[in-house]
C-alpha positions in Angstrom: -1.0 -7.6 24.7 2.4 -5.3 24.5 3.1 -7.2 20.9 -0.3 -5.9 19.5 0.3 -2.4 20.7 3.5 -2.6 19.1 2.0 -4.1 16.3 -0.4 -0.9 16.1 2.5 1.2 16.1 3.6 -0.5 13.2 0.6 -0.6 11.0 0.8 3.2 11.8 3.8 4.1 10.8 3.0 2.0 7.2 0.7 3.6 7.0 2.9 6.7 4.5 4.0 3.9 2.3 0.1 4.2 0.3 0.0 2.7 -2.8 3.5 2.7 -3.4 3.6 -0.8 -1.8 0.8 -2.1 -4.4 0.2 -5.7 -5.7 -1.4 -5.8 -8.6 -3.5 -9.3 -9.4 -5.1 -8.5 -12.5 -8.4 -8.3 -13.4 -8.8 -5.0 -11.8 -7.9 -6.9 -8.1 -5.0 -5.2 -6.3 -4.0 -5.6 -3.2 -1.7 -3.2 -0.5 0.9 -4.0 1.7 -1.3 -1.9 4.1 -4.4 -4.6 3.3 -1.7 -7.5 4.7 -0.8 -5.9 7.6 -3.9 -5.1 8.8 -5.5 -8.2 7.9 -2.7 -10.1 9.9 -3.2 -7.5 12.9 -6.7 -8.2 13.2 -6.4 -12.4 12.5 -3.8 -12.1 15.2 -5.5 -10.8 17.6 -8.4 -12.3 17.3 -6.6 -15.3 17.7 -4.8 -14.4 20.5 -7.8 -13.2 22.5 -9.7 -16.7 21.5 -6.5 -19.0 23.2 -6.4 -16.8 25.8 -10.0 -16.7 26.4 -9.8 -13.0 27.0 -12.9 -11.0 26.5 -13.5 -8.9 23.6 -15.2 -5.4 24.2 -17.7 -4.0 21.6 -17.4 -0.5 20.7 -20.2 1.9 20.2 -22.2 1.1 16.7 -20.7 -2.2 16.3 -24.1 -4.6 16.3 -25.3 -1.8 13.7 -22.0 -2.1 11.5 -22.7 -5.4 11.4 -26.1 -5.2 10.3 -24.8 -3.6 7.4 -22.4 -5.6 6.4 -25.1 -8.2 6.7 -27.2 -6.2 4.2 -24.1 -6.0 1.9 -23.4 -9.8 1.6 -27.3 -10.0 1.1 -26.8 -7.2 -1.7 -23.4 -9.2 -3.3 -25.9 -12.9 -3.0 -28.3 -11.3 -4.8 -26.4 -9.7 -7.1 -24.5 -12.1 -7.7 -27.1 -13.7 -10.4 -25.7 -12.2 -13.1 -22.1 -12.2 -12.5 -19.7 -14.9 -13.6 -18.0 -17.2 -11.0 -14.7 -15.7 -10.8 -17.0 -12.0 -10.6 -18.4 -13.1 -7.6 -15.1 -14.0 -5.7 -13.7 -11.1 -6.8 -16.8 -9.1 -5.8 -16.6 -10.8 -2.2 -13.1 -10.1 -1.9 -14.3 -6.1 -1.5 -16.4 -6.9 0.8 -13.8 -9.3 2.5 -11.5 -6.0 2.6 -14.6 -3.4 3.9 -15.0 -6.2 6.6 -11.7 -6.2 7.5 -10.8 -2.7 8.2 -14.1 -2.4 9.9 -12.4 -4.9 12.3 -10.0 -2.3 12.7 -12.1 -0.3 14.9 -13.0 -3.6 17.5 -9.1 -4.0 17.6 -7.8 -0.7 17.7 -10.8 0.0 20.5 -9.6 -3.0 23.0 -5.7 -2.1 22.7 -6.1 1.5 23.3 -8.7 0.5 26.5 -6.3 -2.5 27.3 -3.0 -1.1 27.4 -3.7 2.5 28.1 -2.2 4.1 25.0 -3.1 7.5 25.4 -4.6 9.5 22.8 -2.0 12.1 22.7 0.1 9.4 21.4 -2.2 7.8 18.8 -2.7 11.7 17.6 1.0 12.3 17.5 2.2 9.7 16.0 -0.7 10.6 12.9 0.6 13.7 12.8 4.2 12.2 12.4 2.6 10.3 9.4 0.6 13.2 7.5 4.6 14.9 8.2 6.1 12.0 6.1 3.3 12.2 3.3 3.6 16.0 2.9 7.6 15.4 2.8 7.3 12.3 0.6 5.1 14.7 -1.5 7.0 16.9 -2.0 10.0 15.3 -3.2 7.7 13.9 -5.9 6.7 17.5 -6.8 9.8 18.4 -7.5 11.7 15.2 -8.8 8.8 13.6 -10.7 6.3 15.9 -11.3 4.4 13.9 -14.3 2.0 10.6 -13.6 1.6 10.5 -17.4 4.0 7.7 -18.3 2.1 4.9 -15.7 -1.1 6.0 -17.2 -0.7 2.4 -19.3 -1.3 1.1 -15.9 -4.7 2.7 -15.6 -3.6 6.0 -13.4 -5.0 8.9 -14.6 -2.3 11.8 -15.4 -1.3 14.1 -13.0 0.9 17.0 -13.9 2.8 19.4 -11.3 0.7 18.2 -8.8 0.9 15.8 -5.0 0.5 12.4 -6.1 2.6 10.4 -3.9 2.2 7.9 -1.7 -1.9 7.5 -3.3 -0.7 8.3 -6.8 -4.0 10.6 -7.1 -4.3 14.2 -5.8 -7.8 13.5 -5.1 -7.0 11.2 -2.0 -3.5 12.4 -1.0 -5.1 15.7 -0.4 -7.9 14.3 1.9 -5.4 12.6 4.4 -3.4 15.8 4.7 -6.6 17.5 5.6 -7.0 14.6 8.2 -3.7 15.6 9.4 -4.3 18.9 9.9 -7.4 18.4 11.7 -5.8 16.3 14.1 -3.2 18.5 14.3 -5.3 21.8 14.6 -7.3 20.4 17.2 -4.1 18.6 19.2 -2.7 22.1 19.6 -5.8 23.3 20.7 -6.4 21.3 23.0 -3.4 21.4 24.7 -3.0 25.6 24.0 0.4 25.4 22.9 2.4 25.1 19.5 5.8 23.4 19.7 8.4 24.2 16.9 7.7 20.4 15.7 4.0 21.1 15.7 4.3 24.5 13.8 7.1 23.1 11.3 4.4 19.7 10.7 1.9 22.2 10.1 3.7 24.1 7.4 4.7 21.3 5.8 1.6 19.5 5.3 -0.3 22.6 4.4 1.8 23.4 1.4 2.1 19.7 0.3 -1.9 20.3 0.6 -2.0 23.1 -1.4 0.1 21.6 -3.9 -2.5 18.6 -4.9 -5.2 21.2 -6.6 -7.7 19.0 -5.7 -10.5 20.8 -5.5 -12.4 18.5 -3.7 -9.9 18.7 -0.9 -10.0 22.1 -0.6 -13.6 21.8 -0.4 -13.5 19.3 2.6 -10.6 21.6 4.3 -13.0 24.9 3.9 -15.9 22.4 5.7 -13.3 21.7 8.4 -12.0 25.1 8.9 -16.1 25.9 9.7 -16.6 22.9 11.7 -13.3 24.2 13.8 -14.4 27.5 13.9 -17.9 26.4 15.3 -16.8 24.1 18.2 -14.4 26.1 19.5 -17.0 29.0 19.2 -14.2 31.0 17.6 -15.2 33.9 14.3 -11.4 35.0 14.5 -10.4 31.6 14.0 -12.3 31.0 10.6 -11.1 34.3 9.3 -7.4 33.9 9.7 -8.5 30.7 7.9 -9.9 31.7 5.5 -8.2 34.8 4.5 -5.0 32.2 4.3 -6.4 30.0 2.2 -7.7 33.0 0.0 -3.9 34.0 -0.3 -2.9 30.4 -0.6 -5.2 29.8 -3.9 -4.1 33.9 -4.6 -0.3 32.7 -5.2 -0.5 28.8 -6.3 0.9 28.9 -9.7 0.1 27.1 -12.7 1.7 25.1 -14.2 -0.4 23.1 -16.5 -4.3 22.4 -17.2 -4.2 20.5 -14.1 -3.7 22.8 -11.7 -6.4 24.8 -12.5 -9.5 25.5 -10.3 -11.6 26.2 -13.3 -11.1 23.3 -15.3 -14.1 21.5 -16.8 -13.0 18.2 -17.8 -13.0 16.4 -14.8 -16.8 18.3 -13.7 -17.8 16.9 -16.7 -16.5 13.3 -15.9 -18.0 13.4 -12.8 -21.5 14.3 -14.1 -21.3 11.7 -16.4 -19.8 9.4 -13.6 -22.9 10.4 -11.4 -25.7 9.9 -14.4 -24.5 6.1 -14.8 -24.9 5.4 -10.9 -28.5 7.3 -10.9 -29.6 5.1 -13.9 -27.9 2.0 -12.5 -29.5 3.0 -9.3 -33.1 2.8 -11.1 -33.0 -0.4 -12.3 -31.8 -2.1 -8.9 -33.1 0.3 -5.8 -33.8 -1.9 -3.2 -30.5 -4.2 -3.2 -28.6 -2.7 -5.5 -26.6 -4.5 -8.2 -23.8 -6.2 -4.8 -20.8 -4.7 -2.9 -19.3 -4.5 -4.8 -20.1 -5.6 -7.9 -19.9 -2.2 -9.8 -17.3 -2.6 -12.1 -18.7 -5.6 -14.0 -22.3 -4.0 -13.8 -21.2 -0.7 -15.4 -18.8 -2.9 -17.6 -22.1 -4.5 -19.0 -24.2 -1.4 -19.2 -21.4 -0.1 -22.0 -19.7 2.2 -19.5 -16.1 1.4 -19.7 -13.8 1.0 -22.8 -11.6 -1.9 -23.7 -9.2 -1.2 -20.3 -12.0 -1.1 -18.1 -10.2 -4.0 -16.1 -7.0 -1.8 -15.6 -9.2 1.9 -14.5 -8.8 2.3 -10.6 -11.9 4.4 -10.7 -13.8 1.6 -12.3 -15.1 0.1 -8.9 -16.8 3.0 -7.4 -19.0 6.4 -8.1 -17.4 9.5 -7.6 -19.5 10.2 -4.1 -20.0 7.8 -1.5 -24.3 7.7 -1.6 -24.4 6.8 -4.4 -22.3 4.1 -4.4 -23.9 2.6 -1.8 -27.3 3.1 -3.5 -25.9 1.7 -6.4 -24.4 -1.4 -4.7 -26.9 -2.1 -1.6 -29.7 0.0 -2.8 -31.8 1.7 -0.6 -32.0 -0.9 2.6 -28.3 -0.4 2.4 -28.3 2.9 2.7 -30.2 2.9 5.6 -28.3 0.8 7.4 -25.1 2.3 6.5 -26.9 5.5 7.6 -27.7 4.0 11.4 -23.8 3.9 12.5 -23.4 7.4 11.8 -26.3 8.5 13.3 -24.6 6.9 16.5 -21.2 7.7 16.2 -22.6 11.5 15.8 -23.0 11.3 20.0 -19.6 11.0 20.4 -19.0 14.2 18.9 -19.6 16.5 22.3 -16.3 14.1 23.6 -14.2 14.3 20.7 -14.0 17.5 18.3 -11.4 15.8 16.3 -14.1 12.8 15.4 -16.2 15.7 14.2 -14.1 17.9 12.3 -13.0 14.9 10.6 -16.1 12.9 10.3 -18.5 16.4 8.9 -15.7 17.4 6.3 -15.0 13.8 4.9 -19.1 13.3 4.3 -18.8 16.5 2.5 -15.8 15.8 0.9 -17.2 12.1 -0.3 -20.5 14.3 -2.3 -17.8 14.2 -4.9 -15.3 11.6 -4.1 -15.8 7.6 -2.7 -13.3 8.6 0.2 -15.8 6.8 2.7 -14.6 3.2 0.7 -10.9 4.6 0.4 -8.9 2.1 2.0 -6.7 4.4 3.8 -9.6 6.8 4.6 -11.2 4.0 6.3 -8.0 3.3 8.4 -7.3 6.4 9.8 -11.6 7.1 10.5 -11.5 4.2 12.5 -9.0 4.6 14.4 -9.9 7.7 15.2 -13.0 6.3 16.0 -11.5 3.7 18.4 -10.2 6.6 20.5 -13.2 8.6 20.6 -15.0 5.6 21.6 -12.8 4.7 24.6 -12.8 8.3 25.6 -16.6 7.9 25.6 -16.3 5.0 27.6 -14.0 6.6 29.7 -16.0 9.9 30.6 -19.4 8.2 31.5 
């Protein structure tokens, strides 16, 4: 059992590399080194708890996660009707990938129970992470501040903006606010700022800043209120909020991206949205398969001729919907149940909140709740929050 914790201390401390250590298959079918690693920490320990005949422990929610992905392969079988062979593989392999980070959360739950990690450590060493994003970030600002020349590769271009390690603003920007919930709330909690602490902080606040993602600063205003409301504390969401005013007050621009106005990507969005409602219409109780979106929208005459090489092509820009449009309504509902118990952990762990409430906000506009390094970090915060819920009854 001390080789998996180490082994969890690895896949954390990967964790920065993002999409810089992508494998791309073709045919719109990429795979991370991240998606190895965890797939290998989960097969191993699995595995290892079979020879050993050790017993597993089930977290909170897990029979209903199940049920969902139940519904999903049901969605993806159905589905599946009108989707070539080699479609349907590839279809199941997102599934195959949803499945295995959901593992993460069984895994991560019986190490941290098993081997006493404490959470102080799992919450450290994520900020240490967010620290080497918002570093590796801004390096990139200033050394390479134009996506443009991969957009052959089906990125979208991002000038003078945080990229790195996601190679999109969008998602960089949501893990730093991650990181600065854990590492608002760590300080907090323990009612004292180190000079690490404080120098993390400033770090991955201004690398934050620096993605103009507007989305991202929409999830960090929803943290800053869910902060401010746990701890009870008006003063606190004013100091927030009047630096964040000054923050947006000073940002310069630079380019058309880095302005809070722009209408180009609103209007992508709505247009993104209006093909997952009518999608949504013709298949509402299954949905069209998780995750079968790509080929369905494909077929609808959504895409153009690189619609195998657009990263964006696989989802809908907010989370709902996508699961509307890929397990329909009974999917929704049963993706819905989880939540709906993970929520009672919230009283025990004001991180799990914070992060939870701002990330469904932040998905209304995104499909962060299917980001593969979203999904990472939520469940492993989860796994903590769970065994501290275990712990305190």
């Amino acid at each position: 059992m001390s080789f998996l914790k180490y082994f969890f201390y690895f896949l954390l401390l990967l964790f920065p590399l993002g999409n810089l250590g992508r494998i791309e298959l073709g045919e719109g079918v990429n795979v991370s080194i991240n998606d190895i690693v965890i797939f290998g920490f989960v097969l191993y320990f699995f595995v290892f708890k079979l020879l050993k005949k050790e017993k597993i422990e089930f977290p909170k929610a897990t029979k209903e996660i199940a049920l969902f992905v139940f519904i999903a392969f049901i969605s993806l079988f159905w589905g599946s009707r009108e989707l070539l062979p080699n479609q349907i593989v590839i279809s199941g392999l997102y599934l195959f990938r949803w499945v295995v980070y959901a593992l993460l959360y069984i895994v991560a739950f019986n190490i941290i129970r098993n081997t006493k990690i404490k959470p102080r450590t799992i919450y450290s060493l994520l900020i240490l992470i967010t620290a080497v994003i918002a570093i590796l970030g801004l390096i990139q600002y200033i050394i390479y501040p134009d996506l443009g020349n991969l957009s052959y590769l089906g990125w979208d271009p991002h000038l003078h903006r945080i990229f790195i390690p996601f190679f999109d603003p969008i998602f960089t920007g949501a893990i730093l606010v991650l990181g600065l919930i854990v590492l608002a709330w760590n300080n907090l909690e323990q009612k004292k700022l180190t000079w690490w602490n404080a120098l993390a902080g400033i770090l991955v606040y201004i690398a934050f800043a620096l993605t103009y993602s507007r989305a991202a600063y929409f999830m960090f205003l929803v943290a800053l209120i869910a902060t401010a409301y746990l701890r009870k504390s008006l003063i606190l969401f004013l100091i927030g909020i009047l630096v964040f005013t000054g923050t947006l007050l000073i940002l310069p621009e630079r380019s058309y991206g880095n302005k809070l106005g722009r209408e180009e990507t609103l209007k992508a969005r709505i247009e993104n949205w209006s093909h997952a409602v009518k999608i949504i219409m013709k298949n509402p109780i299954l949905g069209v398969g998780f995750n079968s979106y790509r080929y369905v929208q494909q077929k609808e005459g959504y895409f153009g001729e690189d619609w195998e090489k657009n990263h964006a092509g696989a989802g809908v820009d907010n989370s709902f919907l996508f699961i509307l449009a890929t397990t329909g309504i009974v999917g929704l509902v049963f993706y819905l149940r989880p939540l709906l118990i993970i929520g009672r952990m919230f009283k025990t762990s004001p991180i799990l909140a914070a992060s939870l409430v701002s990330l469904i906000f932040y998905s209304l506009t995104t499909n962060g709740l299917f980001y593969s390094w979203i999904m990472e970090w939520v469940w492993i915060i989860l796994a903590v929050s769970a065994v501290k819920s275990k712990e305190n009854k």
